[in-house]
mmCIF file as gemmi writes it, N, C-alpha and C atoms, coordinates in Angstrom:
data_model
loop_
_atom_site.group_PDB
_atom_site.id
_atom_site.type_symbol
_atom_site.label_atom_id
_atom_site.label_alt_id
_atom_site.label_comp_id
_atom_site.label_asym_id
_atom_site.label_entity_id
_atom_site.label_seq_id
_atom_site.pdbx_PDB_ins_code
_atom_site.Cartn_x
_atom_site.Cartn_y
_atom_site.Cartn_z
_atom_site.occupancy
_atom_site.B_iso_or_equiv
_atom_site.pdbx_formal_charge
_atom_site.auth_seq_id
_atom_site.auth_asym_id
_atom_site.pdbx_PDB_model_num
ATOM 1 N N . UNK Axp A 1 ? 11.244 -29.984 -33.027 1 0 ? 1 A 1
ATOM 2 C CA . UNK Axp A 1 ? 9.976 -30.599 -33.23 1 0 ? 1 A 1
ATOM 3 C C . UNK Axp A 1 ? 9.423 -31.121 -31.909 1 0 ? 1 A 1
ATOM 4 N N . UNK Axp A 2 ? 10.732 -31.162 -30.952 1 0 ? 2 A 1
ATOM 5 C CA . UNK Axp A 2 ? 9.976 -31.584 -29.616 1 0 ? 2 A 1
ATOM 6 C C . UNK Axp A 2 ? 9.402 -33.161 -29.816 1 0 ? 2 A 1
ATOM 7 N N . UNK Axp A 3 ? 9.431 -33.951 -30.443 1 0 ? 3 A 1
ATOM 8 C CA . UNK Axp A 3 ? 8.345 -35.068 -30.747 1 0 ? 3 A 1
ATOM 9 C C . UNK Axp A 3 ? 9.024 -36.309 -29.851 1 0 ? 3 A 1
ATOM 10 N N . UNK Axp A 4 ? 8.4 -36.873 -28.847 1 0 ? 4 A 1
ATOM 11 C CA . UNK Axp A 4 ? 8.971 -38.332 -28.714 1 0 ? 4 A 1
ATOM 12 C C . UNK Axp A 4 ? 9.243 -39.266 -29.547 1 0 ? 4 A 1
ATOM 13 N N . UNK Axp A 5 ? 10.285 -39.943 -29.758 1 0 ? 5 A 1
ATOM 14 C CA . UNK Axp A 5 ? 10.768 -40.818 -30.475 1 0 ? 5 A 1
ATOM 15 C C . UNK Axp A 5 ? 10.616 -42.085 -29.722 1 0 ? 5 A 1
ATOM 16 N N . UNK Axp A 6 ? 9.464 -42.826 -31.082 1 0 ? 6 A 1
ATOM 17 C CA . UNK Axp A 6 ? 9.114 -44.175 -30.713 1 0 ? 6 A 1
ATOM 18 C C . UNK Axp A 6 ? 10.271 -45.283 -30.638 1 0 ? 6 A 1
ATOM 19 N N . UNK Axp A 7 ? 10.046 -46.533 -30.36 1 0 ? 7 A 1
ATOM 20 C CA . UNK Axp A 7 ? 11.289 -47.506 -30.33 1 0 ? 7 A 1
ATOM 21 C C . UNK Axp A 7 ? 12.216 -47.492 -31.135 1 0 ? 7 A 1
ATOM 22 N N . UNK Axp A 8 ? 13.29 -46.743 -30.834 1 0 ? 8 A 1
ATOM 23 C CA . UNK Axp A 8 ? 14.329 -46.966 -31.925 1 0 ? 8 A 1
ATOM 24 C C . UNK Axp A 8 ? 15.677 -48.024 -31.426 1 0 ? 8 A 1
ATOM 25 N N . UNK Axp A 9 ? 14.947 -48.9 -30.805 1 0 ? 9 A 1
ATOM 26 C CA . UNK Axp A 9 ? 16.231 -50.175 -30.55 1 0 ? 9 A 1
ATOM 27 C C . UNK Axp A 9 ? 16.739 -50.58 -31.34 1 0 ? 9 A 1
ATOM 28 N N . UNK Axp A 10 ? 15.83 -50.96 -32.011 1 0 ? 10 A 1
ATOM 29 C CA . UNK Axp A 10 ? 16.212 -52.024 -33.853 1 0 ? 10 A 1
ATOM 30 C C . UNK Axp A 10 ? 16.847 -50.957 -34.661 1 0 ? 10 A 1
ATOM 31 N N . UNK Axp A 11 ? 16.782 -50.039 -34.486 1 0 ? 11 A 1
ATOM 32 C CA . UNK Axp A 11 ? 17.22 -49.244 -36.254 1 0 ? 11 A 1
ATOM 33 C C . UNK Axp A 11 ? 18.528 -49.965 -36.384 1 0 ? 11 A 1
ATOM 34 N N . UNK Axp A 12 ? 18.484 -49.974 -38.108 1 0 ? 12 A 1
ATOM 35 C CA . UNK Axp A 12 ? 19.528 -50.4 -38.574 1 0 ? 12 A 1
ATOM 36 C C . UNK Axp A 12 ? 20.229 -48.929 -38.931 1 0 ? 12 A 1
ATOM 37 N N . UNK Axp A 13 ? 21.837 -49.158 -38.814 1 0 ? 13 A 1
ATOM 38 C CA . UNK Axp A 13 ? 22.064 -47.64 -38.973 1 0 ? 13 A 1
ATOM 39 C C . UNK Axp A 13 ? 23.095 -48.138 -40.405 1 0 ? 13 A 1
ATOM 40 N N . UNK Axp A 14 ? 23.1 -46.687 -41.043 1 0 ? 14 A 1
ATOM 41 C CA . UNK Axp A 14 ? 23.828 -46.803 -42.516 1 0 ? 14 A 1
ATOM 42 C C . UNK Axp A 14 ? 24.747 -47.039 -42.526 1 0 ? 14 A 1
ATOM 43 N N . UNK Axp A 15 ? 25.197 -47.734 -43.494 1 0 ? 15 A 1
ATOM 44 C CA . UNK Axp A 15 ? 26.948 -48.36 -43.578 1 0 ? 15 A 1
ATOM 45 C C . UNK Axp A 15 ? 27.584 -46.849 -44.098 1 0 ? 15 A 1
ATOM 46 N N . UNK Axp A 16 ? 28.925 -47.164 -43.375 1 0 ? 16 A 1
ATOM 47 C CA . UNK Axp A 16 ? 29.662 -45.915 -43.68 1 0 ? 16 A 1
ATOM 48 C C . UNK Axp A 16 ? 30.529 -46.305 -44.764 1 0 ? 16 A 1
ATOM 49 N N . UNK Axp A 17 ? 30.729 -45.146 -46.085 1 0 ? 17 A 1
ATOM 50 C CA . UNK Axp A 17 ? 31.49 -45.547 -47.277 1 0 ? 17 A 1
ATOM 51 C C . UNK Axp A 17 ? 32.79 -46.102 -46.735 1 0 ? 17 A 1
ATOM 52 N N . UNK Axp A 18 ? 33.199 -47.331 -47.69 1 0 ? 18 A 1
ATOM 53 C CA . UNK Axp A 18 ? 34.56 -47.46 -47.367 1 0 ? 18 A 1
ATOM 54 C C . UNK Axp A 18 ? 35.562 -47.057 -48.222 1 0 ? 18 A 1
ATOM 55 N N . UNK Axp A 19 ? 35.928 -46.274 -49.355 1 0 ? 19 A 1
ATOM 56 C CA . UNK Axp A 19 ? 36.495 -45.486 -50.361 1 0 ? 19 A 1
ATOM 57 C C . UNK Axp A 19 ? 36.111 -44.089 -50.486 1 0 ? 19 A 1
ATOM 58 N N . UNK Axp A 20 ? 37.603 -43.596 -50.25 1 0 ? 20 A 1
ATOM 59 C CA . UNK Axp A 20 ? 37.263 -42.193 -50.735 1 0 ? 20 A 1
ATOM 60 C C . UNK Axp A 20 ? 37.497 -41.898 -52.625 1 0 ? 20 A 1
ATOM 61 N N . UNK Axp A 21 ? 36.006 -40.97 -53.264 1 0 ? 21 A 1
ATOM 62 C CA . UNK Axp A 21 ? 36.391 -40.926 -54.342 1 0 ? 21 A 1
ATOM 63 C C . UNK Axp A 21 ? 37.459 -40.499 -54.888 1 0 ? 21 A 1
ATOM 64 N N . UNK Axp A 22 ? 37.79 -40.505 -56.182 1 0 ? 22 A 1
ATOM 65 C CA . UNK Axp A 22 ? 39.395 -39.643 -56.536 1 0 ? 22 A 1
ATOM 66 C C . UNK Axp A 22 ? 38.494 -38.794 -57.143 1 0 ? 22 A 1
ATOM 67 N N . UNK Axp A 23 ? 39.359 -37.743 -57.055 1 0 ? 23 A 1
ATOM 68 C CA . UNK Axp A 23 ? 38.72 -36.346 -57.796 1 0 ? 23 A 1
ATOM 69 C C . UNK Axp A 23 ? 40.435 -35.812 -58.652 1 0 ? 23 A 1
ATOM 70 N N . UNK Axp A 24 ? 40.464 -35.353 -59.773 1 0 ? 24 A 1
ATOM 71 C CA . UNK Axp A 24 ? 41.397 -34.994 -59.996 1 0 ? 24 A 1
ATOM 72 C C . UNK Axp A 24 ? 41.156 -33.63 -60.351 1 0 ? 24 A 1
ATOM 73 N N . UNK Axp A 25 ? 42.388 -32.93 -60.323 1 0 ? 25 A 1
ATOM 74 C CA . UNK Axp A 25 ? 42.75 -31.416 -59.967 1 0 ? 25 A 1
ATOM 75 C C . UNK Axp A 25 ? 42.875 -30.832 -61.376 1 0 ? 25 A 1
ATOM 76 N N . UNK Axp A 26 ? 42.547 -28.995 -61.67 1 0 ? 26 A 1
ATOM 77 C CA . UNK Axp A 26 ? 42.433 -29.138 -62.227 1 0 ? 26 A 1
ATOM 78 C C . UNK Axp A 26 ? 43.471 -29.186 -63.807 1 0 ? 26 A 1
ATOM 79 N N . UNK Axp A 27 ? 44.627 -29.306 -63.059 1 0 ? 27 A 1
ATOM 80 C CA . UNK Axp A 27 ? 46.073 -29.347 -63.472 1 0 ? 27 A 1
ATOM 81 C C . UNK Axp A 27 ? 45.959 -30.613 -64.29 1 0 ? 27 A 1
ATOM 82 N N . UNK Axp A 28 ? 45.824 -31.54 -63.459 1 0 ? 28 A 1
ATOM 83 C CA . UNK Axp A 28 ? 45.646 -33.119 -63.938 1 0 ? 28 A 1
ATOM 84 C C . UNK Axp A 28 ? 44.873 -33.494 -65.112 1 0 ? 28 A 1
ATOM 85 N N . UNK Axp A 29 ? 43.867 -33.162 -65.131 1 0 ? 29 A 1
ATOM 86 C CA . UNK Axp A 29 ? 42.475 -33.096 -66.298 1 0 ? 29 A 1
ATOM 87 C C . UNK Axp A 29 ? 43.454 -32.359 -67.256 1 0 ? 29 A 1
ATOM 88 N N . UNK Axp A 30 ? 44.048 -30.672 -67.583 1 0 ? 30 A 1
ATOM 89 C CA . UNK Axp A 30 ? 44.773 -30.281 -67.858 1 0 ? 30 A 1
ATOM 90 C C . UNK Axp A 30 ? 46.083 -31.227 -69.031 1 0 ? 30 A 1
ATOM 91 N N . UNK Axp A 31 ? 46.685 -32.358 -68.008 1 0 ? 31 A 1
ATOM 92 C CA . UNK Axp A 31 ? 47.723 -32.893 -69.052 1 0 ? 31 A 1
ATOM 93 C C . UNK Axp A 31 ? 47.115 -34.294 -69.507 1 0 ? 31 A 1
ATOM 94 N N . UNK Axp A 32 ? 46.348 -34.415 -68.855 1 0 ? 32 A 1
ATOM 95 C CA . UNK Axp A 32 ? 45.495 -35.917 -69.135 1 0 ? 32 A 1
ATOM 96 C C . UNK Axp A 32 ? 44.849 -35.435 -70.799 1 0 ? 32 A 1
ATOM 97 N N . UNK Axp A 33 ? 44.082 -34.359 -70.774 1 0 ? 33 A 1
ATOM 98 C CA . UNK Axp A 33 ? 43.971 -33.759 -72.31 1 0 ? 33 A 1
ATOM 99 C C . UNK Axp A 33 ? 44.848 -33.522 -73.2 1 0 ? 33 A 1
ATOM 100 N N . UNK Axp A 34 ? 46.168 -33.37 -72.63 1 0 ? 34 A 1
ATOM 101 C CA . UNK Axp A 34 ? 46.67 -33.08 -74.008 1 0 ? 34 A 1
ATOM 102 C C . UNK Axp A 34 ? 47.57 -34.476 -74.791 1 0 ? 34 A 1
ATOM 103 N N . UNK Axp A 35 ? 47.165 -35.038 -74.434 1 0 ? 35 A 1
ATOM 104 C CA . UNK Axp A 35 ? 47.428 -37.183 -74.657 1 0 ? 35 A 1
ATOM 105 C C . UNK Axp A 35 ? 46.407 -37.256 -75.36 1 0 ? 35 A 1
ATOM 106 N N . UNK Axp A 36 ? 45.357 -37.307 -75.712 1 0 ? 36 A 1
ATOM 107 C CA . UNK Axp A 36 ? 44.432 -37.306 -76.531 1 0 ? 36 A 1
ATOM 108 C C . UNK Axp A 36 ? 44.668 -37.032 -77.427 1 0 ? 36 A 1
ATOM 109 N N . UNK Axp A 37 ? 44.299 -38.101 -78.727 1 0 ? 37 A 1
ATOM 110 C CA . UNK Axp A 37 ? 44.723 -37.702 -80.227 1 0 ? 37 A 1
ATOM 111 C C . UNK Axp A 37 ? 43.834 -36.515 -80.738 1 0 ? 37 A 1
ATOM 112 N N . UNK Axp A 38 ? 44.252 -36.384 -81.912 1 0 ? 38 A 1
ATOM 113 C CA . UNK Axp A 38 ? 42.481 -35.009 -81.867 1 0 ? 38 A 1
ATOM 114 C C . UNK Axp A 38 ? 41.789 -35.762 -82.569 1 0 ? 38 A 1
ATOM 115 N N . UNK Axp A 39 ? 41.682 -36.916 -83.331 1 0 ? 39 A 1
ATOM 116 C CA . UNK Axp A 39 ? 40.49 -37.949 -83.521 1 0 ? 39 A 1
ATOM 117 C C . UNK Axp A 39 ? 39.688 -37.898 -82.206 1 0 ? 39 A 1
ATOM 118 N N . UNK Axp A 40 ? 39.911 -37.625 -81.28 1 0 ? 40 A 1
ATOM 119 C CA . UNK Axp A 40 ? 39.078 -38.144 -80.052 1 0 ? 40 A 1
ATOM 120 C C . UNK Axp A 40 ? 39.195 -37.34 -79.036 1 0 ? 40 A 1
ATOM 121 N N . UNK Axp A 41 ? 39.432 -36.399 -79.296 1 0 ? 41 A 1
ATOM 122 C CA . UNK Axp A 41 ? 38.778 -35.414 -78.122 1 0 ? 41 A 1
ATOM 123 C C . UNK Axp A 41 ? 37.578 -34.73 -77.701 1 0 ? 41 A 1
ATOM 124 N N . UNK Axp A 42 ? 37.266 -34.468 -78.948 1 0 ? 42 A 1
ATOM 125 C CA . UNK Axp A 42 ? 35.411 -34.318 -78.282 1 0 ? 42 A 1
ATOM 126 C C . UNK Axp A 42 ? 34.882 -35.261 -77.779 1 0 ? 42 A 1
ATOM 127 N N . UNK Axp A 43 ? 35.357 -36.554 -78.15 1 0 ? 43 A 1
ATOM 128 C CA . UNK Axp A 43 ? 34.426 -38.107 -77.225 1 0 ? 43 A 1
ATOM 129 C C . UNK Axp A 43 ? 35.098 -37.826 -76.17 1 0 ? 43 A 1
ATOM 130 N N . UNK Axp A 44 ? 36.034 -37.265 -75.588 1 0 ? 44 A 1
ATOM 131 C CA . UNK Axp A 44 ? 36.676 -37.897 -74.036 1 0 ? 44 A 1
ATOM 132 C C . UNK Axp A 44 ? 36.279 -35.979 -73.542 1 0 ? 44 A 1
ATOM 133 N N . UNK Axp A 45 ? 36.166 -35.021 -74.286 1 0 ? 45 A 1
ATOM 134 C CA . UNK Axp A 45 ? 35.616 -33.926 -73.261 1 0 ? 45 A 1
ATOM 135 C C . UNK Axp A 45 ? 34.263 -34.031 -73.359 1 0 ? 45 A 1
ATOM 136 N N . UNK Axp A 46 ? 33.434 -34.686 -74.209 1 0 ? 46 A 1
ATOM 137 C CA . UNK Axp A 46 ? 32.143 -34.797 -73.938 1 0 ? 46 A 1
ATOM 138 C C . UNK Axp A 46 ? 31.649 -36.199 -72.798 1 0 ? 46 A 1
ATOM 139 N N . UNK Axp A 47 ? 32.523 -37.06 -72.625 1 0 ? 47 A 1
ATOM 140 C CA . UNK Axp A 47 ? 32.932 -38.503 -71.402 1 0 ? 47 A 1
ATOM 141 C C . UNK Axp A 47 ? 32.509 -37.426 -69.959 1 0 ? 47 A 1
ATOM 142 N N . UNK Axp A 48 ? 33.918 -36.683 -70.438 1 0 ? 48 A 1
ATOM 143 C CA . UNK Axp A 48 ? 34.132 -36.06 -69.18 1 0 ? 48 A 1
ATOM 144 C C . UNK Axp A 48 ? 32.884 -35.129 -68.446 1 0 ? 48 A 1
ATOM 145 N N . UNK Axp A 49 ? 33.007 -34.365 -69.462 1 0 ? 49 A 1
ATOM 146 C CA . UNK Axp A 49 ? 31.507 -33.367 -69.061 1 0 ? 49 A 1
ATOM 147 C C . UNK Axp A 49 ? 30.32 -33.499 -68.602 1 0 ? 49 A 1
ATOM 148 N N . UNK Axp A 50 ? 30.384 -34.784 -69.303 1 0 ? 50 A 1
ATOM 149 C CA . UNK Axp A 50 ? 28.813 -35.375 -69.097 1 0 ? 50 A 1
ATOM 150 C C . UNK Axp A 50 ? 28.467 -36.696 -67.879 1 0 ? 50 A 1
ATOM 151 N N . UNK Axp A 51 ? 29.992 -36.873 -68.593 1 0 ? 51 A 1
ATOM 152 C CA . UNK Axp A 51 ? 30.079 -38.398 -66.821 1 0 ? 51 A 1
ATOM 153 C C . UNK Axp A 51 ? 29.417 -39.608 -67.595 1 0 ? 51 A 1
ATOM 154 N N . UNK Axp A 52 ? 29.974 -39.786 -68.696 1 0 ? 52 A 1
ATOM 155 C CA . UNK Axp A 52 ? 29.433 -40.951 -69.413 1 0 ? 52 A 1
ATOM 156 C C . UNK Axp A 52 ? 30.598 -41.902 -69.737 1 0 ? 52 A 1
ATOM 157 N N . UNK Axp A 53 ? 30.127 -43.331 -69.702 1 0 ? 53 A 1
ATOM 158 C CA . UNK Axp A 53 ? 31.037 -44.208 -69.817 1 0 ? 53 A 1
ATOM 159 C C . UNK Axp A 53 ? 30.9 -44.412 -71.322 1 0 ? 53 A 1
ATOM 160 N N . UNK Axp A 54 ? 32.731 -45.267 -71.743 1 0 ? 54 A 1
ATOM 161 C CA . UNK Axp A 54 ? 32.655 -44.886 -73.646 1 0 ? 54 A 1
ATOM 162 C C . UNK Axp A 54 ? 31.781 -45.583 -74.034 1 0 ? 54 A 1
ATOM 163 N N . UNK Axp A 55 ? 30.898 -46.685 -73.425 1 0 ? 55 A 1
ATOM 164 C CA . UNK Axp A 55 ? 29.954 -47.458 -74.454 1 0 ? 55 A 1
ATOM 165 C C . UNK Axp A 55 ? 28.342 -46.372 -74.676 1 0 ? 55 A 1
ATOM 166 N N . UNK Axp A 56 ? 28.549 -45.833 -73.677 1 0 ? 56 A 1
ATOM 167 C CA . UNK Axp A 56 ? 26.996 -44.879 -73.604 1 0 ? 56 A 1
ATOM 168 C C . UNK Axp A 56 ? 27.591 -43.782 -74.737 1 0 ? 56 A 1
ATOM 169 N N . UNK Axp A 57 ? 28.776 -42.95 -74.995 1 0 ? 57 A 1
ATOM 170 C CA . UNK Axp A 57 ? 29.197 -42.378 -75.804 1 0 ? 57 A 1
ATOM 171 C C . UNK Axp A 57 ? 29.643 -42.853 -77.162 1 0 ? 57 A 1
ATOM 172 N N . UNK Axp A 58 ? 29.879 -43.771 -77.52 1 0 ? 58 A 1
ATOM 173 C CA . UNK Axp A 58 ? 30.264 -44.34 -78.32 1 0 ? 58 A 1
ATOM 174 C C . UNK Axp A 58 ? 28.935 -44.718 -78.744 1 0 ? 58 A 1
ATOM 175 N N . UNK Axp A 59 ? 27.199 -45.221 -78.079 1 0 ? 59 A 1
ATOM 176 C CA . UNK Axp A 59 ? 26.169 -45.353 -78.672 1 0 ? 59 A 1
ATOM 177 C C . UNK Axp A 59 ? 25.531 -44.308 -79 1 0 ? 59 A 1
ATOM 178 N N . UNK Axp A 60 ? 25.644 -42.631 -78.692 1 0 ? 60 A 1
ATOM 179 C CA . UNK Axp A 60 ? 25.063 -41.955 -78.95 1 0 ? 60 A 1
ATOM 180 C C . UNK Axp A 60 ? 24.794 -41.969 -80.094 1 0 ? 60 A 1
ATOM 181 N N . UNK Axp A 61 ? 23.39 -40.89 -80.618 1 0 ? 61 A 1
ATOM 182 C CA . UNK Axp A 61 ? 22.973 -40.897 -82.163 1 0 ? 61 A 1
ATOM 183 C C . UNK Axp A 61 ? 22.883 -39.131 -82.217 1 0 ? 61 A 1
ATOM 184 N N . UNK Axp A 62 ? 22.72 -38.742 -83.476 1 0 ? 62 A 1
ATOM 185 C CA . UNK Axp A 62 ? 22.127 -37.693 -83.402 1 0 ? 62 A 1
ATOM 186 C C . UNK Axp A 62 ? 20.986 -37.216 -82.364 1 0 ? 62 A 1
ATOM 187 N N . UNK Axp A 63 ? 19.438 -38.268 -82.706 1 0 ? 63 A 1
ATOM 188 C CA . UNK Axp A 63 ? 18.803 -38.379 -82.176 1 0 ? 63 A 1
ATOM 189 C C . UNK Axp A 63 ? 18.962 -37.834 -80.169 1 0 ? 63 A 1
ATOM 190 N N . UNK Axp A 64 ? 19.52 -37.826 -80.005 1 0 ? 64 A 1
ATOM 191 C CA . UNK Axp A 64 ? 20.172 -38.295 -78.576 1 0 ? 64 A 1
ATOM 192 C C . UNK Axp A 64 ? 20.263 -37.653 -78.03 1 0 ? 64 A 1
ATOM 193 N N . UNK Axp A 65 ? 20.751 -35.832 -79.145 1 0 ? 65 A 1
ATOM 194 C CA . UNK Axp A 65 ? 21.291 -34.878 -78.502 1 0 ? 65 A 1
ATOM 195 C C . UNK Axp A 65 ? 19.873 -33.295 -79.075 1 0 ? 65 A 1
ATOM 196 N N . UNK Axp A 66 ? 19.827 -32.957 -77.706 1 0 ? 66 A 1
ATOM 197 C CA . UNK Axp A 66 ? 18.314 -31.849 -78.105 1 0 ? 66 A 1
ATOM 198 C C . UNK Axp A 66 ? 19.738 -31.109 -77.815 1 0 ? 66 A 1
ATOM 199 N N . UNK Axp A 67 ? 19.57 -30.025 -78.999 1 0 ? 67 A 1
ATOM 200 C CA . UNK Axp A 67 ? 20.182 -28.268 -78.54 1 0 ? 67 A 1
ATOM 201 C C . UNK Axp A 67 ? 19.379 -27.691 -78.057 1 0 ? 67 A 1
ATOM 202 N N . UNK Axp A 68 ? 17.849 -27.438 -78.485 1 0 ? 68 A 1
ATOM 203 C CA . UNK Axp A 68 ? 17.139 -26.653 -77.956 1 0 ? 68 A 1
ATOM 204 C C . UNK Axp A 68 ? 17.057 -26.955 -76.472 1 0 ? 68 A 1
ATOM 205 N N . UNK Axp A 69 ? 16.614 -28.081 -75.487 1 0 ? 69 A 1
ATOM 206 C CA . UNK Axp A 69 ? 16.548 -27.985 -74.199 1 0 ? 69 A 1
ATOM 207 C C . UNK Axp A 69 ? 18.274 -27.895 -73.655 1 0 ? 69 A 1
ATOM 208 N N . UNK Axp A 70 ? 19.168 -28.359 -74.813 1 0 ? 70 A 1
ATOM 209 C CA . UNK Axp A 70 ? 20.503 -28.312 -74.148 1 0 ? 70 A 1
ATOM 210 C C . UNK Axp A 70 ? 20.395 -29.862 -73.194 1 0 ? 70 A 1
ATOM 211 N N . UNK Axp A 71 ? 20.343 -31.176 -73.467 1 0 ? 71 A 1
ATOM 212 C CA . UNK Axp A 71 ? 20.454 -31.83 -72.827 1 0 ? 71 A 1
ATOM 213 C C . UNK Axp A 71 ? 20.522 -33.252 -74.103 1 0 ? 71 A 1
ATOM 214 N N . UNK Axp A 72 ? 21.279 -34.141 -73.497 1 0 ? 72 A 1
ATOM 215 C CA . UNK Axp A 72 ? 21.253 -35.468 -73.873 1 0 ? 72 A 1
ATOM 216 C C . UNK Axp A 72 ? 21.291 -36.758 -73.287 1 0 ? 72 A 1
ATOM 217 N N . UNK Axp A 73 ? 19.887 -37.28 -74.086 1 0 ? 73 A 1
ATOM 218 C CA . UNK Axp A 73 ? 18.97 -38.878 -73.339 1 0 ? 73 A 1
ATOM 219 C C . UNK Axp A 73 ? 20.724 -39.939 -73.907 1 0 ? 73 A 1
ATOM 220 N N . UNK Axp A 74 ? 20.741 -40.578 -72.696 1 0 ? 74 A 1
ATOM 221 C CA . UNK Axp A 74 ? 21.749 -41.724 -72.608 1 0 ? 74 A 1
ATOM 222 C C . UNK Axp A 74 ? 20.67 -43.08 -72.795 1 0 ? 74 A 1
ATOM 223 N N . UNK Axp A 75 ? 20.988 -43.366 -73.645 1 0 ? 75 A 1
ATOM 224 C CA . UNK Axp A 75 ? 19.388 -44.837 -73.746 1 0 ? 75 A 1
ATOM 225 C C . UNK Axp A 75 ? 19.932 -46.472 -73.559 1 0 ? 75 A 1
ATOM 226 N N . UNK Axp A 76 ? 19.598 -46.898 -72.57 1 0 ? 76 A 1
ATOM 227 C CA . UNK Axp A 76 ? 20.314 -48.421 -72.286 1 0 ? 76 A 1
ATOM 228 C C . UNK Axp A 76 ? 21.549 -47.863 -71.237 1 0 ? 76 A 1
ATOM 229 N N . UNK Axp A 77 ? 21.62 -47.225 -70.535 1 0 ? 77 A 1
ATOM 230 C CA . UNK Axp A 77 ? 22.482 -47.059 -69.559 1 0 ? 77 A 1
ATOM 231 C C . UNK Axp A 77 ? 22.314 -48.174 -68.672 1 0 ? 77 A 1
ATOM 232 N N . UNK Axp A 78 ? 22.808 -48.263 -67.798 1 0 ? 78 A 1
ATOM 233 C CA . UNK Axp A 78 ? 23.091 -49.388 -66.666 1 0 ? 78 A 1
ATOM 234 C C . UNK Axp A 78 ? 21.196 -49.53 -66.129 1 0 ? 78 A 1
ATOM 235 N N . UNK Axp A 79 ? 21.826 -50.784 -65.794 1 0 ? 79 A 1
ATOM 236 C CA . UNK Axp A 79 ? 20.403 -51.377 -65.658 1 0 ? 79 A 1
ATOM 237 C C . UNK Axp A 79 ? 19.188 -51.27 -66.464 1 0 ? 79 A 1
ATOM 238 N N . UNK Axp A 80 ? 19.827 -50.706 -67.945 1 0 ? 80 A 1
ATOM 239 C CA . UNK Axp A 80 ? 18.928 -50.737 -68.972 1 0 ? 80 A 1
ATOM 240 C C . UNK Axp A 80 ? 17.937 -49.621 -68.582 1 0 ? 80 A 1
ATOM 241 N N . UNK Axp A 81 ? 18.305 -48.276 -68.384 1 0 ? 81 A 1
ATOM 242 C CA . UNK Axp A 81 ? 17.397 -47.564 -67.633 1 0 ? 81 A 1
ATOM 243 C C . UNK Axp A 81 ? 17.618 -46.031 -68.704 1 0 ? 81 A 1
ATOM 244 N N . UNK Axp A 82 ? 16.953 -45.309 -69.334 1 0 ? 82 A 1
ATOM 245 C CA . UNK Axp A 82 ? 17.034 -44.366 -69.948 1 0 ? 82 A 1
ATOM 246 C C . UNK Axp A 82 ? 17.62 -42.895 -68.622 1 0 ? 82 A 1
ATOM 247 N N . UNK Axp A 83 ? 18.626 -42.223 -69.12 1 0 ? 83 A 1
ATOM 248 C CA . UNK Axp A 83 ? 18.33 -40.843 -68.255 1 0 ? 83 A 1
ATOM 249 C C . UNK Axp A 83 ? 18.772 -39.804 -69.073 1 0 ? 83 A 1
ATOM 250 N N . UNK Axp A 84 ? 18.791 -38.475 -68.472 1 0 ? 84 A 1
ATOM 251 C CA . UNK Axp A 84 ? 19.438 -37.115 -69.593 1 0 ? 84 A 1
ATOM 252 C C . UNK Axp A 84 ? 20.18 -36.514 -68.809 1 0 ? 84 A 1
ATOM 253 N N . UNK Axp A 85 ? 20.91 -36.068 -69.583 1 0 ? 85 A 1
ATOM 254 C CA . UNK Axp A 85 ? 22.32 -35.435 -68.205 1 0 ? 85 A 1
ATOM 255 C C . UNK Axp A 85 ? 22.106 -34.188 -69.068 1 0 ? 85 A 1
ATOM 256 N N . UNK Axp A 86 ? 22.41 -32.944 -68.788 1 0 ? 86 A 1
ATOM 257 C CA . UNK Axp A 86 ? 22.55 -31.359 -69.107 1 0 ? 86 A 1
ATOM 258 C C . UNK Axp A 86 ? 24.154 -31.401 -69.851 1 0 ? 86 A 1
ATOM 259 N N . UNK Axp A 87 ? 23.757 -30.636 -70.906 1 0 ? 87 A 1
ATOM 260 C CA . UNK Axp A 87 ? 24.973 -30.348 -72.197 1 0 ? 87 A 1
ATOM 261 C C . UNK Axp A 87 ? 24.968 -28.927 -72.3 1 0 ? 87 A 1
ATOM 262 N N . UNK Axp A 88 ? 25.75 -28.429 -71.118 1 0 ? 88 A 1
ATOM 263 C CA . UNK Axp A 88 ? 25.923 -26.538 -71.27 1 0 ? 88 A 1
ATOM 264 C C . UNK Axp A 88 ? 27.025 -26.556 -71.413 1 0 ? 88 A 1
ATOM 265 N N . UNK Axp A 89 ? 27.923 -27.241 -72.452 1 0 ? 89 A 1
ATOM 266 C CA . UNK Axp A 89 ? 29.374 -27.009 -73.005 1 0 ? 89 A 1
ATOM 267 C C . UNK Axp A 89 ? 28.85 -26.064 -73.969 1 0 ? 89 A 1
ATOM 268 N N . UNK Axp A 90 ? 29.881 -24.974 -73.806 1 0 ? 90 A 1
ATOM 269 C CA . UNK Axp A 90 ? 30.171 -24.029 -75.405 1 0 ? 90 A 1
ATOM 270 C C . UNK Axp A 90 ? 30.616 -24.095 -76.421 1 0 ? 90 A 1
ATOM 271 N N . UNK Axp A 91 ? 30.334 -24.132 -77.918 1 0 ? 91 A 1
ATOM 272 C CA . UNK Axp A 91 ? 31.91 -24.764 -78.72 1 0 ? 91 A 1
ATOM 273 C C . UNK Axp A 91 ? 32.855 -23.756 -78.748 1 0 ? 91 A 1
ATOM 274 N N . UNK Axp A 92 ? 33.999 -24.317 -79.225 1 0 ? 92 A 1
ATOM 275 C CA . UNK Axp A 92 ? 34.758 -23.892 -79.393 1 0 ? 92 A 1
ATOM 276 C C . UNK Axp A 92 ? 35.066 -22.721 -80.539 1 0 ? 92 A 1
């Protein structure tokens, strides 16, 4: 861009993360599933899939879940803030 860069004395520069996330493998996910009663495995592969914590899953409604766009509104999530996460699981 070639452009001179005006005063940049002051910039504040970004804090660098101090935690690395855990990611687990896919071995792990693997035996972590099969501990699951089968009362409750669609709540903890739909947790998982979707990246929802159990109170946002545990509030879902029918309502909640569109097949046709394939997606489901999480309502009262953190900070009381509506969002929709994508539901391209297959059944079984």
């Amino acid at each position: 861009m070639k452009k001179q860069l005006e005063n940049i004395e002051n910039v504040v520069r970004a804090k660098t993360r101090r935690s690395i996330p855990v990611v687990l493998s896919k071995y792990e996910i693997k035996q972590f599933f099969l501990y699951i009663t089968p009362n409750h495995i669609h709540m903890f592969h739909l947790m998982y899939g979707a990246n929802l914590s159990l109170i946002e899953c545990v509030r879902l409604g029918i309502k909640d879940i569109d097949f046709h766009y394939k997606q489901i509104t999480i309502r009262d999530s953190k900070g009381s803030k509506n969002r929709v996460v994508p539901c391209t699981a297959k059944p079984h």
